[in-house]
C-alpha positions as CSV (number, residue, x, y, z in Angstrom):
1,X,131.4,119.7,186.2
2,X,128.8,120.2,183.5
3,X,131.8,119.8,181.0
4,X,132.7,116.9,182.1
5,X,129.4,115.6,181.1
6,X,129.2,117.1,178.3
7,X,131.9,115.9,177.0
8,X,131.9,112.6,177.7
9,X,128.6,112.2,175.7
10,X,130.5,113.6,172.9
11,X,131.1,111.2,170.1
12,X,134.7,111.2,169.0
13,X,135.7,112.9,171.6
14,X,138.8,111.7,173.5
15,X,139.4,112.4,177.2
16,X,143.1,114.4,177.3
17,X,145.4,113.6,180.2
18,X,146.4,117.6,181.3
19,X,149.5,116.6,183.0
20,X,150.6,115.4,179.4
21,X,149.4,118.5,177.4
22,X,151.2,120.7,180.0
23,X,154.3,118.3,179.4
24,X,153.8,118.7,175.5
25,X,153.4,122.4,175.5
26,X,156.9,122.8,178.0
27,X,158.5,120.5,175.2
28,X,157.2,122.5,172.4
29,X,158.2,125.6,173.6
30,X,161.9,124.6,174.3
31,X,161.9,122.9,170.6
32,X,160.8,126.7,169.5
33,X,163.1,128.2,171.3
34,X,165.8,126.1,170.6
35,X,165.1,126.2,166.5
36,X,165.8,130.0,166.5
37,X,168.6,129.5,168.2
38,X,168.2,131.4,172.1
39,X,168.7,130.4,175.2
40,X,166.2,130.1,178.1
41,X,167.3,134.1,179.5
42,X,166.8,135.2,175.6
43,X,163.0,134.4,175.7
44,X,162.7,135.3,178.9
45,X,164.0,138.7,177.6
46,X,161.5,138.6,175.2
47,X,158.5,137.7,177.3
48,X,159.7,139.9,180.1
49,X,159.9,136.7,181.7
50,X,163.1,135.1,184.2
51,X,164.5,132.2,182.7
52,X,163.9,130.4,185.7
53,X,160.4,130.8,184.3
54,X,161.3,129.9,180.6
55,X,163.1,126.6,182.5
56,X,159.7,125.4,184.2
57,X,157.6,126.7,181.4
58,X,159.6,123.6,179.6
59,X,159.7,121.9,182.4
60,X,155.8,121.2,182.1
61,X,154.5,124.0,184.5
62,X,150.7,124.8,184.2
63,X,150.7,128.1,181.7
64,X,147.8,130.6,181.8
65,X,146.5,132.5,178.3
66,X,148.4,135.3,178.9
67,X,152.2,133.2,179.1
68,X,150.7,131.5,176.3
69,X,150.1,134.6,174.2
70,X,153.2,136.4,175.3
71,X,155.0,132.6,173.9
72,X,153.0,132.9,170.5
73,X,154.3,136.5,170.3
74,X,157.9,135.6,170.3
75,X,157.9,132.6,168.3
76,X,155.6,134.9,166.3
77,X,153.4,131.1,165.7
78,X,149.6,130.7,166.4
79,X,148.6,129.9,170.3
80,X,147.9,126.7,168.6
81,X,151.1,126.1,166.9
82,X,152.3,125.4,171.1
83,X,150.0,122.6,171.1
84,X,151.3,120.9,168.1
85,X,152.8,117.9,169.6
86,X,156.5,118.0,169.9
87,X,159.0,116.5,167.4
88,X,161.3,114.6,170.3
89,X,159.0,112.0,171.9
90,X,161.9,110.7,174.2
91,X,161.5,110.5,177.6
92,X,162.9,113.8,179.8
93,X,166.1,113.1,181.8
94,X,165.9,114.9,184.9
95,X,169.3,117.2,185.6
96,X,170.7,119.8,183.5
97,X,172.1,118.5,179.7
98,X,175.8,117.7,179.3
99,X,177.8,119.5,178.1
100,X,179.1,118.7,174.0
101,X,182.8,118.3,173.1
């Protein structure tokens, strides 16, 4: 609570909505993964993580640190390269993506 306070007396100091930095991070992360090129089970091989994981990780499922570092590892970024905001604004269609050709 006391951080709450605090920050609101802060000047220049926006209030962040954490259902849309969770959102951005899952975005980021998939935009990461997709620029090198591997699939969701390829960074979950990576992170020792399922990519069931990896899918809800992009998905916009709360991360704690150590996700985070383990992400920052593979991409071999800074923690706060995963909080840059993502390139692809557009809204999320729900479903799995079509398939090309």
């Amino acid at each position: 609570m006391f951080w709450k306070d605090a920050l609101r007396d802060l000047p220049g100091v926006r209030k962040l909505d954490p259902e849309r930095v969770v959102d951005g991070v899952g975005r980021r992360v998939a935009e990461l993964r997709k620029e090198r090129g591997w699939t969701q089970a390829e960074l979950g091989e990576r992170i020792n993580f399922t990519f069931q994981y990896v899918a809800r990780i992009e998905g916009g499922v709360n991360l704690t640190i150590h996700s985070l570092t383990h992400l920052a590892n593979a991409f071999r970024v800074p923690i706060a390269a995963l909080f840059e905001p993502p390139r692809d604004e557009a809204p999320r269609r729900p479903g799995r993506p079509r398939k090309k050709g």
